[in-house]
Steps between C-alpha positions, in 0.01 A plus 500: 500500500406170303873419488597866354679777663339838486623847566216728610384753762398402886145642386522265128591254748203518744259541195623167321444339847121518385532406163727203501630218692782383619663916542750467760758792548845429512674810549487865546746734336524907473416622141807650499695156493348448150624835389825437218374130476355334134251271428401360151197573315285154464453552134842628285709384838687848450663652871360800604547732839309566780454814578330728741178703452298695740189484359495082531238439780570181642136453576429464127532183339809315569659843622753410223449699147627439172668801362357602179651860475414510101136477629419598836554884589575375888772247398665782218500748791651267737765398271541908416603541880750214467671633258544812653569417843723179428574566143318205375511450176179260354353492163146476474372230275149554307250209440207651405494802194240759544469785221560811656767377763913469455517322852163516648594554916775721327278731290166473745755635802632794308217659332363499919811657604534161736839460692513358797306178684342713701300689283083399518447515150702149350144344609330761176823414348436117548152526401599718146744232422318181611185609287686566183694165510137332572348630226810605225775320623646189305775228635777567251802310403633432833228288577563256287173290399286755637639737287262727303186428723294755673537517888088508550493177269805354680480497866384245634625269218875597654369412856386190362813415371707635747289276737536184309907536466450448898722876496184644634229497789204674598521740819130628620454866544246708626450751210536790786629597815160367724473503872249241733269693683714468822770652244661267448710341139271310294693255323410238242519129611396157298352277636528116433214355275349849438229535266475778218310567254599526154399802313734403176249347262411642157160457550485684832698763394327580171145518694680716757575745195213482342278609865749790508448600192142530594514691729530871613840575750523860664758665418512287165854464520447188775344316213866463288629446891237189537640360161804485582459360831263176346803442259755478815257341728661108581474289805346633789445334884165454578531378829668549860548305818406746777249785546126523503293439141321180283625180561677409138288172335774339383713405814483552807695699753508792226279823498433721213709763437317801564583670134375136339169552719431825398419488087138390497387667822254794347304219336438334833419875639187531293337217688654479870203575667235242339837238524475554888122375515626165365651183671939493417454182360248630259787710354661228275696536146196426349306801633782726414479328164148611437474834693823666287531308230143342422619157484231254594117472570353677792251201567777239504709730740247577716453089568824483535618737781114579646460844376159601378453568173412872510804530733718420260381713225454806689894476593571450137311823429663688760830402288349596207405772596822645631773344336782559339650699690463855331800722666788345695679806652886445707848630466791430240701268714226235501508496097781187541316343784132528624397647098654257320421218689118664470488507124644191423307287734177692377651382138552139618158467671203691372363573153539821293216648601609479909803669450666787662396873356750735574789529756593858656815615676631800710756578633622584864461784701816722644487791734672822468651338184642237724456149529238369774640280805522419815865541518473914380232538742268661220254198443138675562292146687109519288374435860602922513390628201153561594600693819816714319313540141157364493473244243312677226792734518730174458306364218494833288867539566604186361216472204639888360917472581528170310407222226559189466855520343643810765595480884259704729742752703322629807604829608368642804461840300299380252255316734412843641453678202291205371272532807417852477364383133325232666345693772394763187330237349304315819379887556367527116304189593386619820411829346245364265315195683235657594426772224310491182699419173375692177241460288600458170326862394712654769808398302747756361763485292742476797264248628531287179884525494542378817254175414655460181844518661422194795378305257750496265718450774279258647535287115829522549585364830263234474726371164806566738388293753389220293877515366638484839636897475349534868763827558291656165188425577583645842699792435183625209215405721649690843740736386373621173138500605585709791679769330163503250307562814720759582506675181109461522508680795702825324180481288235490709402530884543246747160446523454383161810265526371323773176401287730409190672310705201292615409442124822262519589446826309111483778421193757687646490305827412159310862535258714617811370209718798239383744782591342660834254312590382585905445869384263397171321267727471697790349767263244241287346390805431856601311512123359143458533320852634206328872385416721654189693195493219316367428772243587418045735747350295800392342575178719744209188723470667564158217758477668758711791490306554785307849528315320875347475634860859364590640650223324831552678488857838433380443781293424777780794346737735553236362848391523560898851404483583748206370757654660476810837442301461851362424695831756273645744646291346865446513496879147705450180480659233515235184732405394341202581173312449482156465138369505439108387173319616409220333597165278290284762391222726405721267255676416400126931400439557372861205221435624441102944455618417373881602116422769559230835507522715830546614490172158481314317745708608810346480351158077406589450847711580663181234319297258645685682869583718617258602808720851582671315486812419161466871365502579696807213350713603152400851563613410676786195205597797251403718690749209426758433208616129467454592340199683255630354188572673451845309835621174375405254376775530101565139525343595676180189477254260720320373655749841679632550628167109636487550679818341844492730721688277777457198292696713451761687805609199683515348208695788535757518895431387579857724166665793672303444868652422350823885319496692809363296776683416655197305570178513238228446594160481213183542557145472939564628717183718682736841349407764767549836269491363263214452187743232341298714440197699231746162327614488120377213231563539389808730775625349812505694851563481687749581893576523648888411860572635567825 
């Protein structure tokens, strides 16, 4: 090759057969006949062996690999096997120093327990190692001028010079195993008098950071990602010789390469349809000029390609209008590719103000914790989804079993248990089309909590969505909303939920519609005859939220709770229930030491009480945790702390002795076992007669 003789793999071979001329094989030999055999390294000119290694895949590279068993757990591990089948006896030599490693391979291999070639985890091994040499590691002694210099600062200044002592050459690489769609390799060839284009100048690269900076990536992470790909980001071919796609301006017989063509596409999106009402010819660099970037005069324009005036500025508008480009949503591998090649072209080409928004990202979806394909026979075609799930089904699957940083699992299981929610819910809907809602002097207190409790919800998904936390917003405005319904329902009658229901079934079905939207639309046109899809994100009616009735509720669930602790472990069925509140003064303290620390609290309580008693119910509220911050409502205020127990229990008095099947009695003088003594704001006591 070129006059030099080359030792590589049949496969190496084949591949530099598309990248250079003049390859011409001379001979085939076993890999076994190089086994025992020396060659020189091309810098030091010191002998070293060849050696076998059953991880080398000869369709990698030149299927020849440079033994670095200092640095690469594969290579340390191969040479480990050597030595203890052959006795081979090879020091390792260490180039780079990283703090926290002896011998990196060395170290990395034993703290995994890794011992032979086989084992799948030298790729987490090679990953550990290759990382902290990136971003620790420094070229120490043995490396002569290089010595002392960070490997992230150094890299390609060592290819560089490698390349220019002629000891080096480039070899082209796919960066992964990829298959054509026939399945076959995909391979990397070069072709003669390609064209690239050269991402490498300062300028380019310091508006490409400063866009990204700018803008919002979901998860955030991909933003760092982004940087770091803009820094790397060289020479890239913009052009191909086969295949369908716009003829290249600069010479002919080439076609754009399809990732080139597809950076600026979303601009030309917003006006595709008024573009098709005009002559081709009519579509020159000049109209481009003044529709995206406002360069030009409309009148002068107009002369020159015959385009009415109005025309003209009406397409603008349309731009205007829609642009930039607000949300670009695809997957992680396109970040070095399609994303890049997106945001730096944007960069290059438009002002500030036309810039990309935000980027978001997801991951893939497995089955039965699997990988999807063709080849495991679990790949589930969309063209069946309808018919095996139904697609709202689908949709609320995916939106409440992932984000945009996790991999959706689908699990048979869990798709059945998810449709008997979903089939709950479509029946709620169903239930309460064509009923009356309340009036607001209907409402009760139940009646209020439930309104106060979708619309806080409702607050908060809407926030969640707007940060891209779809599963949140999903999970609160399905899951949690249901279960209120169905705690409503342990309140009142059927009949009454159904009418509650219609007070918010119009902003129920309006926030759901992203997530499942045939049902919500299926129901709206029952209410309105017109579409949901069309419909504004409904109004907070802030005015039905009520953080004094939610707390009240919170209260009674947990007293509920208490009480069924105690006949839970009295294993009694109650006559009477005697409930005591807590007594004036020690409201009075509880308000006073609330916010303090534990320390200071007893010291203030006994400002104000200077009674034995005192200490003991600060120990024992201390003990509690009602004065702990973390049990405190999401909501803590005033008003939690102004609750009047009293007020309520004998509110719910007859709700109470309607869930226990017996009399409920608050606050009563009868105290035979001195319960009342233990009562604390909040917490009241409570006595069984069974």
């Amino acid at each position: 090759m070129g006059g030099e003789f080359w030792i590589v793999s049949r496969e190496a071979a084949e591949k530099l057969g598309y990248q250079r001329e003049e390859i011409e094989a001379m001979e085939e030999l076993a890999g076994e006949y190089f086994l025992g055999k020396h060659v020189k390294t091309p810098i030091d000119d010191r002998e070293v062996p060849i050696l076998p290694a059953s991880f080398v895949d000869a369709d990698v590279g030149t299927g020849v690999v440079y033994s670095v068993p200092a640095h690469a757990p594969y290579d340390y591990i191969a040479l480990e096997d050597l030595r203890r089948a052959e006795g081979v006896e090879i020091a390792p030599i260490r180039i780079i120093d990283i703090e926290g490693y002896e011998m990196p391979a060395k170290d990395i291999c034993e703290q995994m327990g890794i011992e032979n070639q086989a084992d799948e985890r030298l790729e987490e091994a090679t990953q550990i190692i290759y990382k902290d040499e990136f971003y620790r590691g420094v070229l120490n002694e043995v490396c002569g001028d290089f010595a002392g210099v960070k490997i992230a600062a150094i890299k390609d200044e060592v290819k560089d010079w490698l390349k220019g002592e002629k000891i080096a050459d480039v070899f082209y690489e796919t960066s992964r195993k990829a298959v054509t769609r026939g399945g076959g390799k995909v391979i990397v060839a070069v072709l003669q008098d390609q064209w690239f284009i050269d991402y490498t100048p300062k300028w380019w690269k310091d508006l490409g950071h400063k866009l990204v900076d700018g803008m919002t990536f979901y998860p955030d992470k991909y933003k760092a990602y982004m940087h770091d790909i803009i820094d790397w980001l060289a020479f890239r071919p913009c052009a191909r010789k086969r295949g369908l796609g716009t003829e290249f301006p600069f010479e002919k017989g080439w076609i754009i390469e399809s990732l080139s063509d597809s950076t600026i596409y979303m601009a030309l999106y917003t006006i595709a349809h008024l573009l098709r009402q005009l002559p081709v010819d009519a579509l020159t660099e000049s109209f481009f000029d003044y529709i995206f970037l406002g360069l030009g005069d409309a009148e002068a324009l107009s002369k020159a390609i015959n385009v009415d005036v109005d025309r003209l500025k009406q397409i603008k508008d349309e731009y205007e209008y829609w642009y930039p480009n607000d949300l670009r949503h695809t997957a992680p591998p396109h970040l070095s590719n399609h994303l890049v090649f997106f945001l730096m072209h944007h960069a290059a080409i438009f002002p500030e103000s036309k810039w990309p928004k935000a980027i978001t990202l997801n991951e893939l979806m497995i089955r039965e914790g699997r990988k999807m394909s063709k080849s495991k026979g679990n790949v589930i075609p969309l063209a069946d989804v309808s018919k095996l799930y139904g697609v709202d089904i689908y949709r609320l699957y995916c939106a409440i079993n992932a984000d945009f940083a996790s991999v959706v699992n689908w699990r048979e299981q869990d798709t059945e248990a998810l449709r008997k929610r979903f089939n709950t819910l479509a029946e709620l809907f169903e239930d309460s089309i064509d009923v009356e809602s309340l009036k607001e002097a209907e409402f009760t207190h139940t009646d209020r909590w439930l309104l106060s409790k979708f619309y806080s919800r409702l607050q908060e998904s809407v926030e969640r969505f707007d940060a891209f936390r779809i599963r949140e917003a999903g999970v609160n405005m399905l899951f949690n909303v249901l279960n209120d319904v169905r705690y409503y329902e342990q309140r009142e009658s059927a009949d009454r939920r159904k009418r509650i229901v219609r007070n918010i079934l119009e902003d129920w079905l309006i926030i759901l519609s992203p997530i499942v939207p045939h049902i919500c639309e299926e129901v709206w046109h029952k209410l309105h005859d017109t579409f949901i899809s069309v419909q504004t994100l409904p109004e907070l009616k802030a005015e039905f939220i009520d953080d004094r009735v939610e707390h009240e509720e919170e209260y009674l669930v947990a007293l509920i709770g208490d009480i069924n602790e105690i006949l839970k472990i009295a294993r009694i069925v109650p006559d009477k229930i005697y409930v005591y509140t807590a007594e004036s003064w020690k409201w009075e303290i509880f308000r006073a030491i609330k916010d303090l620390q534990d320390k200071d609290k007893i010291k203030e309580a006994m400002k104000l009480r200077k009674d034995k008693s005192t200490v003991d119910f600060v120990k024992q509220a201390m003990k509690n945790l009602s004065l702990k911050k973390k049990a405190l409502p999401k909501k803590e205020n005033t008003l939690y702390f102004e609750l009047g127990e009293v007020d309520v229990l004998e509110r719910e008095k007859e709700y109470l002795a309607t869930e226990f099947g017996c009399e409920i009695l608050i606050n009563e003088e009868y105290d035979p076992k001195g319960k009342k003594r233990f009562a604390i704001p909040l917490k009241p006591a409570i006595f069984v007669v069974g």
